[in-house]
C-alpha positions, 0 to 999 in steps of 0.5 A: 500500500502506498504511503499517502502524505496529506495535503491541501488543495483549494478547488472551486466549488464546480471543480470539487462538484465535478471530482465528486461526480466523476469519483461516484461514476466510477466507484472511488473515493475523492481523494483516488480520484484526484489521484488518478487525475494527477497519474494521467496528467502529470507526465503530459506536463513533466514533459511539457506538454499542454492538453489541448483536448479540443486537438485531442477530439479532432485527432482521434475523430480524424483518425477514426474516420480515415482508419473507417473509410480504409476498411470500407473500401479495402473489407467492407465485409468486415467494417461493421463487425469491427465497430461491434468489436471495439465497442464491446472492447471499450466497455470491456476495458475502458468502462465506456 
């Protein structure tokens, strides 16, 4: 177990609102889901990055429809089987 060392943060109130939403959604405590929070963000910032989510969305829908289209046009037999399998794999593995 790891050895926690308390500290404050000061939050807004719709910050502490949304933690608390999203630590109910997901069955975990306030406190773990700052923590996880910090796990997934902090490398992106110790390497200098910024998280430009708006980026982020179009990279990945562009990449989604570029990948969609090849498999349209190269196995069109296999296009919807493939939306089923990644599907069930991001409720499987990812809780979407």
């Amino acid at each position: 177990m790891a050895d926690y060392i308390q500290n404050g943060v000061s939050l807004t109130t719709r910050q502490a609102e949304r933690i608390q939403a999203l630590a109910e959604k997901q069955g975990t405590s306030f406190s773990e889901t700052i923590r996880n929070l910090v796990n997934i963000a902090l490398p992106f910032a110790e390497r200098g990055h910024g998280l430009d989510f708006a980026r982020l969305v179009t990279i990945l829908e562009f990449s989604s429809l570029a990948l969609d289209t090849l498999v349209q046009k190269a196995a069109p037999e296999d296009a919807d089987r493939l939306l089923d399998l990644a599907i069930e794999h991001a409720k499987k593995y990812h809780a979407a």
